[in-house]
Each structure stands twice: as C-alpha cells, then as structure tokens.
N, C-alpha and C positions, 0 to 999 in steps of 0.2 A: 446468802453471802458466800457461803464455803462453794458454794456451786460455783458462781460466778470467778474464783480466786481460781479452782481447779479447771473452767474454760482460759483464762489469763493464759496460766503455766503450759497448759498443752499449746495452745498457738504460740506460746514463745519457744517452746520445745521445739514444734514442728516446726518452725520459722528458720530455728540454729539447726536443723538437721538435713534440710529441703535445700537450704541455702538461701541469701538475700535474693540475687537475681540474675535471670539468662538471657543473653543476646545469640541473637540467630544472624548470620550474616550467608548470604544465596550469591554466589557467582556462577553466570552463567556463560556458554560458550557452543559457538555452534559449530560444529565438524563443518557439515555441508549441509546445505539446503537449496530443494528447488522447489521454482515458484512457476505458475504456469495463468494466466489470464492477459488482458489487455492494461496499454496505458491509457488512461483518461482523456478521452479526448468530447471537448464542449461543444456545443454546437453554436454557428456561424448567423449572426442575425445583425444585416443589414437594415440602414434606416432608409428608406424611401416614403414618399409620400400615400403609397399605399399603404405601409406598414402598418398607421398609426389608425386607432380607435378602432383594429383587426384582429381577429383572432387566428396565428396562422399554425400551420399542421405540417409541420416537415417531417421526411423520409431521408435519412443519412446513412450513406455506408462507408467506410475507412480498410485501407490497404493498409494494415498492420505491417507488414513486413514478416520474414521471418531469424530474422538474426535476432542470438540471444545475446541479453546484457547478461554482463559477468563484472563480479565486486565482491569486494568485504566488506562482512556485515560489521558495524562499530562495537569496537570493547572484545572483540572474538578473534580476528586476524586468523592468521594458521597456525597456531602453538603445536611446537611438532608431539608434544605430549598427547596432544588427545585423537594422533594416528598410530595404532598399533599396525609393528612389524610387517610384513607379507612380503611372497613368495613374488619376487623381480627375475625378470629375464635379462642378461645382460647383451651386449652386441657379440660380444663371441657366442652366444647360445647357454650360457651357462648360467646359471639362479642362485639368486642369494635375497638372503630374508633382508630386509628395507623397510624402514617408513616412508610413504609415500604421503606428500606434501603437494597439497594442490595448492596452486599460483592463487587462485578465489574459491574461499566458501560460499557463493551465495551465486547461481544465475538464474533469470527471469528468461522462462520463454513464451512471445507473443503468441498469438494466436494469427494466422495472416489476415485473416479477414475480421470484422467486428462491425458494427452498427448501433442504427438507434432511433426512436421517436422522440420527439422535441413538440412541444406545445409550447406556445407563445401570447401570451394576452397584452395587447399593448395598446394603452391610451395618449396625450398628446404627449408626455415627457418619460413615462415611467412605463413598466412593462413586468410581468410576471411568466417565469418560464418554468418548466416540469416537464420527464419525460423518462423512459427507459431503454434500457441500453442492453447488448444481447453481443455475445462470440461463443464460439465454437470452434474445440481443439481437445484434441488426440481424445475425440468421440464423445466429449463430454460437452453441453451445453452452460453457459453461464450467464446473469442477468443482473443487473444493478439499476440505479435511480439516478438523478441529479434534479435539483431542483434550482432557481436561482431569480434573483432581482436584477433590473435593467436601466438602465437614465443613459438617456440619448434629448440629443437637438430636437429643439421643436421649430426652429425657422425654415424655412426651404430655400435653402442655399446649394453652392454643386458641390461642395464636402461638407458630408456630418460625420456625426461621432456618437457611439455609444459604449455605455461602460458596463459589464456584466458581471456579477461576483454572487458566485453560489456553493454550493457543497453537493456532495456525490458519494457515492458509497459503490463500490466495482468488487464482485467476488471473484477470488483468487483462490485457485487451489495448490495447496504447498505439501511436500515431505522433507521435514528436516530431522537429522540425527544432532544430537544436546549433549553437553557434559556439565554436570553442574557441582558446585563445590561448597558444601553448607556446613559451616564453621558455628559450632555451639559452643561459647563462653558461658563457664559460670562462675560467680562471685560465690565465695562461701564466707560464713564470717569466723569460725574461727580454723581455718585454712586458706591456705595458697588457692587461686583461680584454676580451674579447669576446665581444662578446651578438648574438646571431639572435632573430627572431621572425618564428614563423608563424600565418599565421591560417587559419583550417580550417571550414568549414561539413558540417556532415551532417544526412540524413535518415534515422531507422530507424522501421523497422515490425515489430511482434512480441509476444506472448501469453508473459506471465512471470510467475510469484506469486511471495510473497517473506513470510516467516515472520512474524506477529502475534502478540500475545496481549491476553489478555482477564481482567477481571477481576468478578464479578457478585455480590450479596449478595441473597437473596429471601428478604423477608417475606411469612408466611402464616398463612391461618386454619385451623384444622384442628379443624371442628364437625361430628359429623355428624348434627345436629340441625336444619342448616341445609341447604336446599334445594342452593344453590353457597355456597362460598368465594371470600376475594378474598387476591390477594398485588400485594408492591410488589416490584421491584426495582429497586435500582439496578445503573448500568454504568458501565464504563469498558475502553474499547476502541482499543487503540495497533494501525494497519494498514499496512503499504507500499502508497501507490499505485502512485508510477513508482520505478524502481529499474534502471540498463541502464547501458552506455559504448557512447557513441555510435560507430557503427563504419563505416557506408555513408556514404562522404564524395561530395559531391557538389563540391567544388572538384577539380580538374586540380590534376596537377603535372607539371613539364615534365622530361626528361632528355635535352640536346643535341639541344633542339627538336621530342623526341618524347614525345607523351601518355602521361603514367601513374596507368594506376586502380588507386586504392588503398581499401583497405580495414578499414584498421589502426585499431583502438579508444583512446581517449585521454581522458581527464577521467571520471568516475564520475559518477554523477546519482542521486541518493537522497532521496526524499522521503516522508514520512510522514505520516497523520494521525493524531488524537487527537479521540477523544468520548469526553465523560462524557453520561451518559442517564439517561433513572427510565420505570420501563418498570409500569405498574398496568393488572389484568388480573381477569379469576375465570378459576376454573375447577369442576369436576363429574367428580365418581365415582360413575358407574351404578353402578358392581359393582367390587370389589378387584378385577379384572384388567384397568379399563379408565378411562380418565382424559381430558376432553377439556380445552384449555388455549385461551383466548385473552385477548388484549390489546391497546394501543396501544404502541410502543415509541420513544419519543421523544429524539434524541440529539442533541450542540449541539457543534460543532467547537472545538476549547479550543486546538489549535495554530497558529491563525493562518494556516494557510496557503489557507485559503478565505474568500472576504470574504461572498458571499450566491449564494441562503441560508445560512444559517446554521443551522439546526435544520430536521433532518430528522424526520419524521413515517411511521412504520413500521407497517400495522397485522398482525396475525398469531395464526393459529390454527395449534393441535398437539392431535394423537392422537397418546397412547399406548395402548399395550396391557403388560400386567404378566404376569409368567413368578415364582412365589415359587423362594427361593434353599431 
C-alpha cells in the first residue's frame, strides 16, 4: 500500500512540475516556390458505332505551351518579413540594401510538349479507361497514370454523348524556400502560461505527384455520310501542384554553443488547381479499327491561385487503333 501511495505522490509531483498541458501551433509560409511538370490533360473518347463492345489503343501527344503561370500560394502571400535585405542597384547606378518583394511566390513551368497512352474498354453503355502519361523538361523525364469510368448513349443517333470521370496522379518536380513559425503554449498549474516561439527557414528540392481527378462530357457527331465528324467537350480538372512539409532546414540551432543540423518536417504545404475548359475538335474513321482525333483544348484556372495567364491554350492529336470485344 505504501508503495502504491509513494507512485500517487510522484505522478502528482511530476504532473505540478512538468505542467498540465502543451499546444503546438505550426504557421507556415512560403518565400518562393517553383514547380516544373504538365497540366492534366484527359484523353478524348468519342462514341461511334465502332466504339462500342471495342477495345481501343490510343497514342496522344499535347503542345503544352511554354509560358509559365505565376500566383500566390493561399495563407503565404508576400509578407515582406520573410525577404531579407539585399544589395539593389538603383537607376542612377548607385546600391542600396532593400527587401525585394516579388509580385508571386509561386510559378509553374510547363513542359512544351507531353503525352500519353489511353486504353479504352467499352461495352454497350459503360466503358473503362487507364493509361500513362509521359513529358520531358529541362532534361528530366516524368510519368503519371490516370484511370477512369465512362457512360455514353447506346442508340445510334447523329449526336451522342458520353460522360468521363476519373482520377490521375502527374509528377511534378518543385523547389520551395519555407518559413515556418511554431508557437509552444504551456498551461502550468501553479503559474502563469508560457509561450516559446521559433522561427525556422527551409529549402526542399524533390519530384512528387499527388492524386487528381477529372471530370469530362463529349459531344459528338456520328455521320458516316460525312467526310469527318466534329465533338465538343467540356472539362473540369482539380490537380495538386505542390504538396510536401518542408524538411531541409537551413537555419542552425545551437546546443551549449554547438551546431545542430536539423532535419525535422513541420507545417504541411498543399496547394491545388482547378480548370474548367471546352475542348472542340473533329475527328475520322478510315476503317472500324482505326480513329484519328484532334483538337484545340482550352482551359481557364477557376481557383485563384494563379493570376496570368489565365487560360491555357493546349493543342492535340490522338490515334487510336480498335480491337472488337
């Protein structure tokens, strides 16, 4: 029993010494970051009366463009605190130390060109697609997935319609510089609360995708009394650009005078876009086994997190080849 009484008093001991309890509160902030891969782009799947109980095999390639979006990222903005000083030239020739304040933390540059294989399984109303996706830029190669479900018309009439909605994953490689600010409360019980704050700077570098989806509606002609056919579609395409915790800290910290490099991840960085698009195109069937597809595909950023441009400008041609089920 004495044992038991003398474990009591040390946990109440320890309890009044240690304190009741500690909150951690993480703000994060991003100086500048660049993001370098492609936007999402689905692939185009006309109904025709071949389409259907066919397995088809398309070969897609996309004129990325090469103008970069520029934006702030949300909750970061430019707070001129987390630009230190530097050496400015003025227009007389003369220098003087300045914070330099850039207009956006954040731009995205395309790759101009990108691609992709698409696989298409489609029976008389429904239809399963999967396939990957491939660019290359400033030497480096990159590759992703998408996979998705399909419902389309099953009558044969001279416009159908199908409705596409999948998910995709596209890696992107980013360097962003961080400032983060981790605010430690603690409750004591028999004192006042007390609060720490540290401030933290990091730099990371690193190649990361992060799951999308997609959602696409294509209007089409289906004559074969006509030379080519034409379809419209629209889009709408939610993508992660950056997404990471920032982990390579470039501030020091000191332990009885001596350096310690640290490592340790803190604050979350998640940012996302959104485009709606209308993407109008023809396409031609030499022969039921073979389909050729192109168009312009036009898409307008709706989340705010890019200021200009603002609408991208995509052009793009696909072969398929058809396998009957």
């Amino acid at each position: 029993m004495t044992t038991v009484r003398i474990a009591a008093f040390a946990a109440i001991l320890t309890l009044a010494l240690t304190g009741c309890s500690t909150t951690e509160q993480v703000q994060t902030y991003i100086r500048d970051a660049h993001v370098t891969g492609p936007v999402a782009t689905p692939p185009v799947h006309v109904v025709t009366d071949h389409a259907k109980n066919a397995l088809t095999f398309s070969f897609y390639a996309v004129q990325q463009g090469k103008d970069n979006l520029a934006g702030n990222i949300e909750g970061s903005g430019t707070n001129g605190w987390l630009y230190v000083p530097e050496l400015v030239q003025r227009h007389d020739g003369s220098t003087v130390y300045a914070r330099v304040i850039p207009q956006y933390n954040m731009d995205w540059k395309r790759p101009e060109f990108s691609g992709g294989i698409d696989l298409d399984v489609a029976w008389e109303g429904t239809a399963l697609s999967f396939g990957g996706t491939f660019s290359r830029a400033s030497g480096a190669s990159r590759f992703g997935w998408q996979a998705g479900v399909g419902f389309f018309t099953r009558e044969q009439k001279p416009v159908r319609v199908r409705l596409d909605l999948g998910l995709f994953a596209h890696y992107l490689e980013y360097q962003a510089r961080t400032a983060t600010i981790t605010t430690v409360k603690t409750e004591w019980i028999f004192s006042s609360p007390t609060t720490s704050v540290d401030t933290a700077y990091y730099f990371d570098r690193d190649t990361k995708g992060g799951i999308g989806y997609y959602g696409t509606l294509t209007i089409n002609t289906a004559l074969p009394s006509w030379p080519l056919d034409f379809f419209l579609q629209f889009n709408y395409i939610n993508q992660p650009v950056l997404s990471y915790t920032p982990v390579s800290r470039t501030t020091t910290d000191f332990l009885l005078f001596l350096p310690i490099q640290s490592t340790s991840g803190s604050g979350d960085v998640a940012t996302r876009a959104s485009f709606i698009g209308l993407t109008p195109g023809i396409y031609i069937e030499p022969s039921p086994d073979l389909i050729l597809t192109g168009g312009v595909r036009t898409l307008l950023d709706v989340s705010d997190t890019f200021k200009e441009p603002n609408i991208i400008v995509m052009p793009f041609v696909q072969l398929g080849f058809r396998v009957g089920l």
